[in-house]
C-alpha positions as CSV (number, residue, x, y, z in Angstrom):
1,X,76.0,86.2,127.7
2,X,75.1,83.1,130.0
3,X,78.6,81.4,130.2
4,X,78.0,78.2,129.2
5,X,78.6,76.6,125.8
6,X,77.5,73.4,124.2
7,X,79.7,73.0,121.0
8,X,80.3,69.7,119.5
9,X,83.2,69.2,115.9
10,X,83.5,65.7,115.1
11,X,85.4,64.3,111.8
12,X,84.4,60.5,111.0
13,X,82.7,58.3,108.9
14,X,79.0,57.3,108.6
15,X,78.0,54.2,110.2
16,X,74.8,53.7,107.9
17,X,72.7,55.9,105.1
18,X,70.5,58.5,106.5
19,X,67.3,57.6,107.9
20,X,64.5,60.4,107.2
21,X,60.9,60.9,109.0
22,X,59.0,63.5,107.3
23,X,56.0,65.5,109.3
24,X,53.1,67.7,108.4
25,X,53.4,70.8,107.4
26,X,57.1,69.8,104.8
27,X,59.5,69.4,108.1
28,X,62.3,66.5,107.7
29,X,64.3,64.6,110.3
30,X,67.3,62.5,109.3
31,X,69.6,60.7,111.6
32,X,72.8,58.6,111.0
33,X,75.2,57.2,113.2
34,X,79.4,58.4,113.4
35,X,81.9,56.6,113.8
36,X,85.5,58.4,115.3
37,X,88.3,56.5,115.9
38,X,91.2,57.3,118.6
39,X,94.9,55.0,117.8
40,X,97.3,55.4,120.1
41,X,100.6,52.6,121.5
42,X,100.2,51.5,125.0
43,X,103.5,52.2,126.7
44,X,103.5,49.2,128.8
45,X,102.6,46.3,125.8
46,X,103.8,48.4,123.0
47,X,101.2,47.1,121.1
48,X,98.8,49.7,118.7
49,X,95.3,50.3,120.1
50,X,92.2,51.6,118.5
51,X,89.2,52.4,119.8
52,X,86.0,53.3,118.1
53,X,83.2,56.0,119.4
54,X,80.1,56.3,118.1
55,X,77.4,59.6,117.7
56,X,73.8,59.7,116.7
57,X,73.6,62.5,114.9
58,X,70.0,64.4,113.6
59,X,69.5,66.4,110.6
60,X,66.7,68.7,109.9
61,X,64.7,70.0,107.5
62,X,66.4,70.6,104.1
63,X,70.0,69.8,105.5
64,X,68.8,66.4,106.4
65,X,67.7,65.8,102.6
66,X,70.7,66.8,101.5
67,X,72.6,64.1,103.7
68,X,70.2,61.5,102.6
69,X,71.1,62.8,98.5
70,X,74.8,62.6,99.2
71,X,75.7,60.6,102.3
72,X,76.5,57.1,101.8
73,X,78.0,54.8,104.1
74,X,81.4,55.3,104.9
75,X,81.8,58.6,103.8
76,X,83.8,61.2,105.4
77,X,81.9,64.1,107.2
78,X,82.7,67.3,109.9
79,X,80.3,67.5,111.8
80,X,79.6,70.3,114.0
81,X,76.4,70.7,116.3
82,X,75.8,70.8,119.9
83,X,74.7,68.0,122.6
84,X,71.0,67.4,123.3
85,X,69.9,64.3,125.5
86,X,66.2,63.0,125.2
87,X,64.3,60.9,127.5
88,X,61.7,58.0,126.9
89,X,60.2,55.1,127.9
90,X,61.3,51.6,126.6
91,X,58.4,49.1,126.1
92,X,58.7,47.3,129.9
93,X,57.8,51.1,131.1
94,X,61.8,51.8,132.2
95,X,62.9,55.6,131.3
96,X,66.0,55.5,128.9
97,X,67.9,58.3,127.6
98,X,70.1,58.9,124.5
99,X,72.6,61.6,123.4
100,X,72.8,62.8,120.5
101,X,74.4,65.6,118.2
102,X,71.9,67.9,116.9
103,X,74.1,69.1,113.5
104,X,74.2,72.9,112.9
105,X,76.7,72.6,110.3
106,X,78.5,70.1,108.1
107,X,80.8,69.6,105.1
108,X,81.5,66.1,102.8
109,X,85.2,65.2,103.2
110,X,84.6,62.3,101.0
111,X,85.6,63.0,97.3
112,X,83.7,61.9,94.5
113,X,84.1,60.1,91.4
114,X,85.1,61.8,88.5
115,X,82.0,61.2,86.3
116,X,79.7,62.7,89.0
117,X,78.7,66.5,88.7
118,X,81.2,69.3,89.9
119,X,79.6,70.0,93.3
120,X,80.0,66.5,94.3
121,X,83.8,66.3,93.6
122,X,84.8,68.7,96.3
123,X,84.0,69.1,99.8
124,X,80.6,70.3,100.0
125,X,79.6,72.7,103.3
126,X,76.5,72.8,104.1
127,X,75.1,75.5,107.1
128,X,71.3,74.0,108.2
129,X,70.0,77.6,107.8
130,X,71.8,78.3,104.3
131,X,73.5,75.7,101.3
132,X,76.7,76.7,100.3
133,X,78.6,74.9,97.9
134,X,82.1,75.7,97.6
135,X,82.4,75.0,93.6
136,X,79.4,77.7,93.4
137,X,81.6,80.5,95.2
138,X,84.6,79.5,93.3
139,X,82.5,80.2,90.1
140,X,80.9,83.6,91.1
141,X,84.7,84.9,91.8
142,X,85.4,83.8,89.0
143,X,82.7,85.7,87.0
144,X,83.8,88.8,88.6
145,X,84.8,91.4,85.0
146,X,87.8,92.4,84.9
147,X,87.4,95.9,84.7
148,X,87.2,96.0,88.3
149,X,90.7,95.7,88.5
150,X,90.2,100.0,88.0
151,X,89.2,101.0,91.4
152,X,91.2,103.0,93.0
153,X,91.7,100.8,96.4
């Protein structure tokens, strides 16, 4: 183990659809910004503040087209990824950087409208190296016979 971790969880709402760039070869990128807001009372004024932060965050591959097919903006999302800062060069020649979240996981907190298919009405979570839909598990317990019920455990 090296002793260092780079874990990001963020809850918040998207800022804007999903962009995508497609490559050669099938590969997908999708980015979107996040908005999470902190509210808190200043002891001093008493008055209610609220501050907004905001996160790139970067899809890949088949995650990212699912965002794009079921992110809008303003919907609810956890995120969780881990932190990756890139450098480039702006067009005067000056190196900038930008962080971003590289998403490993996610799930839609945002519920749907009733006249939209089942695994859009709950909270879909979605692992970038496997889909899961949580309707679809909910189903295949449910398929389970029960003459299973005989074991003797």
């Amino acid at each position: 183990m090296s002793g260092t971790l780079n874990k990001v969880m963020l809850i918040g709402h998207t800022g804007d659809e999903v962009k995508m760039h497609y490559f050669e070869g099938g590969n997908a990128i999708g980015r979107f910004p996040l908005a999470t807001n902190e509210t808190y009372v200043n002891r001093t004024t008493g008055e209610k503040v609220s501050n907004t932060e905001w996160h790139n965050i970067v899809v890949r591959n088949k995650a990212a087209e699912i965002c794009e097919k079921y992110l809008k903006k303003g919907d609810k999302v956890y995120i969780e990824g881990r932190l990756k800062t890139r450098k480039w060069t702006d067009d005067q020649g000056k190196d900038r950087y930008s962080t971003e979240i590289q998403c490993i996981d996610f799930t839609f907190l945002t519920p749907k409208n009733e006249n939209q298919p089942i695994d859009q009405q709950r909270g879909m979570n979605v692992n970038t190296n496997e889909s899961i839909s949580g309707t679809t598990q909910q189903n295949e317990q449910s398929n389970v016979k029960e003459e299973d019920d005989d074991l003797p455990f």
